[in-house]
C-alpha positions, 0 to 999 in steps of 0.5 A: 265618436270619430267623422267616419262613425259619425258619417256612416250614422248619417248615411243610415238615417238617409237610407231610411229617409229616402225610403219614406220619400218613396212612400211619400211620393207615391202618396203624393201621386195618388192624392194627385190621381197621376194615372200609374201606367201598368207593365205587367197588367197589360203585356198579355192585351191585345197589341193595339190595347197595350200600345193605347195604355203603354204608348202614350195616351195612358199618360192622358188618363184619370186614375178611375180610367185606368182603373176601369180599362184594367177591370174591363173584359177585352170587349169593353176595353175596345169600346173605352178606346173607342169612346176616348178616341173619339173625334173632340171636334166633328166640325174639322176634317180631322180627328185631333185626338187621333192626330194629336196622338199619333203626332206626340208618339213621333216626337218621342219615338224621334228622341227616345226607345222607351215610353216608360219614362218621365222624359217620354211623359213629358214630352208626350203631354207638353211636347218639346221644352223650350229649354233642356240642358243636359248636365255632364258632371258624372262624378257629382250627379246621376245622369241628369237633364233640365227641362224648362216649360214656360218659366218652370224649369224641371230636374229629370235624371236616371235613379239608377242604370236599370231604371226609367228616367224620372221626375225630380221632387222634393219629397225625394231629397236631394241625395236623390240626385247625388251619386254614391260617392258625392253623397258620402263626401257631402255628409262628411262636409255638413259635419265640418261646414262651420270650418269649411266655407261653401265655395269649397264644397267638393260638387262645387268643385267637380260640377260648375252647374252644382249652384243651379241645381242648389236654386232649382232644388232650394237646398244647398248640399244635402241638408240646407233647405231654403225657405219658400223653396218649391213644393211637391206640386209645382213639379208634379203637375206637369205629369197630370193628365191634362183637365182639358183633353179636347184642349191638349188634343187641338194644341198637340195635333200642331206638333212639328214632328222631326221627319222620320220616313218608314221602311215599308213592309218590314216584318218581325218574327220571335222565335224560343228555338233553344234552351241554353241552360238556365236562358231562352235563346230567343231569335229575332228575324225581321224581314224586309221583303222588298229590299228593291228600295234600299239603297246601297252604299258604293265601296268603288269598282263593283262592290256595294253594301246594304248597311243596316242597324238594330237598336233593341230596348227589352224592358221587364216589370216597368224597368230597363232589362236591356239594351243592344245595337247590332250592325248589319253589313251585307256585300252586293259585290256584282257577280255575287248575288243574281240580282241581289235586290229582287230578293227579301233581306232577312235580319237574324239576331239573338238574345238570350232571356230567362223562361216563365219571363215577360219583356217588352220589346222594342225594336227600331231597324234604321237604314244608315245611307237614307236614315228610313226606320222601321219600328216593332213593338212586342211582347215576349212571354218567354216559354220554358220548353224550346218550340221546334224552328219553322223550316226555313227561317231563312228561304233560299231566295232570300239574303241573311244579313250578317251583324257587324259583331260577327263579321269582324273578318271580311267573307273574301269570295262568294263561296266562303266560310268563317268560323266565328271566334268565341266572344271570351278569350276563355273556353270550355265545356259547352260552346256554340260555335256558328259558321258564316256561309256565303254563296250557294255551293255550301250545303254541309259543314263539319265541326271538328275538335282536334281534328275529331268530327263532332257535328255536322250540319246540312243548311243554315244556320250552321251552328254546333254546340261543341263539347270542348275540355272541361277545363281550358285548355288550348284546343283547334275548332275547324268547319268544313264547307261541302258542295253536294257532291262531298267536295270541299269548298272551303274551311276556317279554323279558330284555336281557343284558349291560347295560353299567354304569358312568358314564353314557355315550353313544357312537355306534357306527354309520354310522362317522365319515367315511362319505358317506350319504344316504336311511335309515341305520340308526344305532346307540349303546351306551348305559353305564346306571349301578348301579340306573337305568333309561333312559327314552329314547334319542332320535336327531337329525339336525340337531336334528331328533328322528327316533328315540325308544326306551325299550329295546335294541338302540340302534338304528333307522333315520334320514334323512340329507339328500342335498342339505346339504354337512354335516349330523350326528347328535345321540344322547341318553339320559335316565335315570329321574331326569332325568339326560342325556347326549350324543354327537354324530357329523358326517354327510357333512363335507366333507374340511376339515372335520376331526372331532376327538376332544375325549377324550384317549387315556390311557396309563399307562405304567410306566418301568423301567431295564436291571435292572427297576428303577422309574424316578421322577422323569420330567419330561413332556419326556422322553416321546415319543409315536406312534400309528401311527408319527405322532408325538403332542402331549402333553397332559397329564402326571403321576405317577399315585401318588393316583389312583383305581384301579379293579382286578380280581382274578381267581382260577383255583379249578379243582381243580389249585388245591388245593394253592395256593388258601389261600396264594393266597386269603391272598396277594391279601387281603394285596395288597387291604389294601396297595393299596386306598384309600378312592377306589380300588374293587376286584371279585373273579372267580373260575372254574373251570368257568365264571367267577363274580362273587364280589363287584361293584366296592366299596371295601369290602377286607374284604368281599372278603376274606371273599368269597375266603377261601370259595373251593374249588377244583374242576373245569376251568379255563375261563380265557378266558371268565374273561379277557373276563367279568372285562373287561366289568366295566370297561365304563363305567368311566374312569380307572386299571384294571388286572386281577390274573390268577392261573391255573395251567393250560391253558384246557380249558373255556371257548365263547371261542377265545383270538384272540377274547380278545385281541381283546377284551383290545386294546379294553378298554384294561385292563392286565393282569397275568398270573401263571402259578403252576407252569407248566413250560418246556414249556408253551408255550401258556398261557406264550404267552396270558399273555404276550400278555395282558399285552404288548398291555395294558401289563401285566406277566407273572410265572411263580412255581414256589410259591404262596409266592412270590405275595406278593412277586409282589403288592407287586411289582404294588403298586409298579408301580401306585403309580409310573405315569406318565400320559401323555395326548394328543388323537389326530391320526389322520385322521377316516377312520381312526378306527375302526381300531385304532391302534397306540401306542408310548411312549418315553423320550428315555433310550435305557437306558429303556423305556417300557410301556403298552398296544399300542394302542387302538380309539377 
């Protein structure tokens, strides 16, 4: 049995262990009688009953108290608080309960968003350690930190991104604190520790503090306990409520709290205006109505500004769901706004949350200049049917502060309008686009697409859900702003989805072979590389300029003579630093003349034999080429072992994945370092409710790496939209490409229908590998979609039942990659023809070969 066999058993048997350390535990809370603080149970109370059960004093209570509150009617709850707050000392002032309590919620509102928490546990029942040390060794250990209380010292870390930090015990073994990979490398270390010695282990060498956690924990590495190390006990009975309350409640009322002064008067409103597929939009609006005590920040001249900022925490089911920060900036240039400060200031934000749901929420809105807060927490029941909007949600005598994410570009006047760029760099069907007005004039704005109205709105919030192409394609979105007289007062505009890549001219419309005369309208899409901008695109016929623009749509219309036998359309762009390029279309040519296609159509094509095997070797001579049945001449020919790859990686990160994603994430870096050279360039993908670049084209391995290893996994898999976003990355680029697809379910998410997808796989020309991780017999539908995929792209499909097996699936793909054959040729088709898909067929004259490539192409 090999160490790789023997560490993957071990692995196993530590999963299992791990899963009885679980057990064990919670029987180890319960013979303790820790009270377990209730999410669900008490989201539906009263506010002032869940912040007593949930904010603190929960953690003060026996198990037959808590027990007791969550059998009780509302009524009888009152009357347990009551009874529980009341005053331990009638002969003081005071109520030290009450004071103690409200003294320990500061401390750890002062360091932390969330009392669902050992930290936040700890903090409120012993107040501040008189020692924490945070430990930094990312790559040894989960996020960790030392608390010391007298002479104990406690280990608290963070089991996982999505989960509240916790207490440390031993019956949860060590690997507990261990990350994935350190626990891997640490196994195969115990199998060699008699060859080894101790001060070579590997966490040594990552993390200095690896020997302290060795003494605290008495065990060395994962498997080398220590006699008299501590018990279960010793650490959990700093989490104990304490026997003595009147005791805890005098020591905890002489809690220092970090001064912390309030916004008074703040407001929060939660409104569910909008469903958006399978999400809730949920609005947050929290007002400040009496905005005279802010303090402006002083930009010079006359221009101040309000800066305020929004940290969200959303937990759900007792774990972290969430957590946001939003900026707020709002200009009190002088002249701008009549007395700004006379008036509320109203702060809007929006999340989007999945109906029948229930989330806590916690909010804590903080001026920067003064540091004064203002906190809320909420219960959010998301509905399942959107609630009408109460008119207005911004009154007109208040200010609507802008976030920081949307005010990327300064508002330059006071009657002004900016169209919000779209958050992703890819577009289409459905999209939500939101105009930023200021001022008082604008009272309409018009979406249009293409210079087609769409929509128009009359008062804020001006937004639109516009119906962009079904696929991407580059497109202009503009908003006009009008007073009430129908003037308008001001514009912006946004182009989506510019193709990027090697500059590029292609003429896309009148089609080739087309007989016209009298005005046309021709089209070209223009490929604008990285950090260029297109000073103009002209249009010719027979060098005759008759078309110059400066911006998209490409397209305008011409003048075709009807009396020449043959005339043709010249289409030009010049970039912003002299760069040219052309394309060139004949008009109305006569039938013996015969347009021809100076680009050779390019199959890279993998040969295997009966077993699956890789063929070498192939000379030219045993290639046949067909499109559409018509046999082809080949032009050129040759091993494509050195040739730059451009590839894709794109990972399902929805929450069926959370299992798998580490081995995932390790299995794809892996793959990077082996298959990727210095000419070869490399963009990473992820999605779960939406796809999401996670780094562009790069040659850099580590940098996406790094960009991988941070992934979570959470929420839908919206894998078609995922499958044409990764695509349109490669618009614009030549040459070698293929894209890596890992997903391990069903599309529920995505705007595009799978037909679409295909679609636009087939013209793309990228060859696919689909890999389905844990996909059963029975699931025929996405069986089918990833077959498809790969078929029509060339590509290839692998189903695998464990992540573990991803890194033979990658070094199976690496090979295939560094032993393709390119075959290419220059298309006979007719002219007529030449905008239909072509259908293409690669054989090998050795009938016991097959031959892979793409299905077809559109020229």
């Amino acid at each position: 049995m090999t160490l790789r066999s023997i560490a993957q058993i071990s692995r196993l048997a530590a999963i299992a262990l791990l899963a009885l350390g679980g057990l064990l535990a919670v029987a180890a809370s319960a013979a303790a009688e820790r009270a377990s603080i209730p999410f669900d149970d008490t989201l539906d109370w009263p506010e002032t009953q869940r912040v007593f059960v949930q904010d603190g004093p929960g953690y003060l209570l026996s198990a037959d108290t808590m027990r007791e509150l969550l059998e009780s009617d509302e009524a009888t709850r009152d009357r347990i608080i009551e009874a529980f707050l009341r005053d331990p000392d009638p002969s003081t002032p005071e109520n030290e309960m009450e004071q103690a309590i409200e003294r320990r919620r500061g401390l750890v509102r002062a360091e932390l968003r969330s009392f669902q928490d050992a930290r936040a546990q700890l903090l409120f029942l012993h107040g501040t350690p008189t020692e924490r040390v945070v430990i930094d060794c990312a790559e040894t250990f989960k996020p960790m930190e030392l608390w010391t209380y007298g002479g104990q010292t406690l280990i608290v870390f963070r089991p996982s991104l999505d989960a509240p930090w916790a207490l440390w015990l031993p019956v949860l073994s060590k690997r507990a604190l261990y990350t994935d990979e350190m626990t891997y490398y640490l196994e195969q270390w115990h199998e060699l520790e008699r060859f080894i010695s101790a001060s070579k282990r590997i966490d040594r060498y990552f993390c200095r503090e690896s020997k302290q956690i060795d003494r605290l924990t008495g065990v060395d590495a994962l498997f080398g306990f220590e006699e008299g190390r501590p018990r279960d006990e010793v650490f959990a009975r700093f989490l104990e409520p304490p026997a003595d309350r009147a005791a805890w409640a005098a020591r905890a009322a002489g809690t220092e709290v970090p001064p912390s002064e309030e916004l008074p008067a703040a407001e929060l409103e939660v409104f569910y205006p909008e469903r958006t597929g399978q999400r809730m939009k949920t609005l947050l609006r929290v007002e400040l109505p009496d905005t005279s005590i802010l303090e402006p920040v002083d930009l010079g001249g006359d221009k101040r500004e309000l800066r305020l900022v929004v940290d969200g925490h959303l937990e759900r089911e007792g774990s972290y769901f969430e957590e946001f920060r939003i900026r707020f900036q709002v200009p009190l240039e002088d002249g701008a706004i009549v007395d700004p400060l006379s008036q509320p200031l109203v702060l809007l934000s929006e999340r989007l949350l999945r109906p029948y749901e229930t989330f806590l929420l916690r909010l804590q809105v903080t001026e920067e200049i003064t540091g004064r807060v203002a906190r809320f927490s909420r219960a959010l029941a998301v509905p399942a049917v959107a609630e009408p909007l109460p008119e207005p949600v911004v009154t007109k005598d208040a200010i609507q502060a802008l976030s920081e994410e949307l005010a990327t570009q300064r508002i330059a006047g006071y009657d002004s309008l900016v169209l919000i760029p779209p958050a992703t760099d890819v577009v289409f069907g459905l999209w939500r686009a939101e105009a930023l007005v200021t001022g008082e004039r604008i009272e309409r704005v018009k979406f249009l697409v293409d210079g087609t109205q769409q929509l128009a709105r009359r008062g804020p919030p001006f937004t639109a859900e516009l119906r962009l192409e079904t696929q991407p394609r580059e497109q202009v979105v503009v908003a006009e702003g009008y007073d009430a007289q129908g003037e308008l007062v001001a514009s912006d505009e946004v182009v989506v989805n510019q193709p990027r890549g090697e500059l590029r001219v292609r003429i896309t419309r009148p089609a080739r072979g087309a007989q016209l005369a009298g005005t046309v309208t021709a089209r070209a899409e223009i490929t604008v590389p990285e950090e260029k901008v297109v000073r103009a695109v002209t249009f010719l016929v027979d060098d005759t300029p008759q078309l110059e623009l400066q911006q998209p749509p490409w397209e305008g219309p011409i003048e075709v003579p009807a009396d020449t036998e043959l005339s043709y359309l010249t289409v030009v762009a010049e970039l912003d630093d002299g760069t040219r390029a052309e394309d060139v279309r004949f008009l109305n040519a006569p039938d013996y003349i015969e347009e021809v296609d100076v680009n050779l159509v390019e199959l890279f094509t993998t040969v295997t034999d009966k077993r699956g095997q890789l063929v070498f070797g192939l000379s030219q001579d045993e290639f046949q080429v067909l499109e559409d049945g018509r046999p082809q001449t080949i032009e050129k020919f040759e091993l494509v072992e050195n040739l730059p790859l451009s590839l894709g990686i794109t990972i399902d990160t929805s929450g069926s994945m959370l299992q798998s994603l580490g081995e995932a994430q390790r299995a794809a870096v892996g793959f990077l370092d082996e298959v990727i050279g210095p000419r070869d360039r490399v963009f990473a993908l992820a999605f779960s409710d939406r796809p999401a670049l996670l780094m562009p084209r790069t040659s850099d391995v580590g940098a996406v790496a790094e960009t991988l290893e941070g992934l979570v996994a959470d929420g839908a898999t919206a894998l078609h939209d995922a499958v044409v976003t990764s695509l349109y990355y490669y618009r614009g680029i030549r040459g070698r490409r293929a894209l890596v697809l890992l997903s391990d379910g069903e599309d529920t998410m995505s705007s595009l229908g799978f037909s679409e997808v295909l679609e636009y796989a087939r013209r793309s020309g990228v060859t696919i590998y689909s890999i389905g991780l844990g996909i059963g017999r029975t699931d025929i539908g996405i069986r089918r979609k990833l077959t498809d995929l790969a078929e029509v792209t060339g590509g290839r499909l692998f189903l695998i039942d464990e992540a573990s097996e991803l890194e033979a699936v990658y070094a199976q793909i690496e090979r295939e990659l560094r032993s393709q054959y390119l075959v290419a040729y220059a298309s006979n088709a007719p002219s007529g023809d030449s905008d239909e898909y072509r259908e293409v067929e690669v054989e090998v004259r050795d009938g016991d070969l097959k031959a892979r490539t793409l299905a077809g192409y559109y020229p």
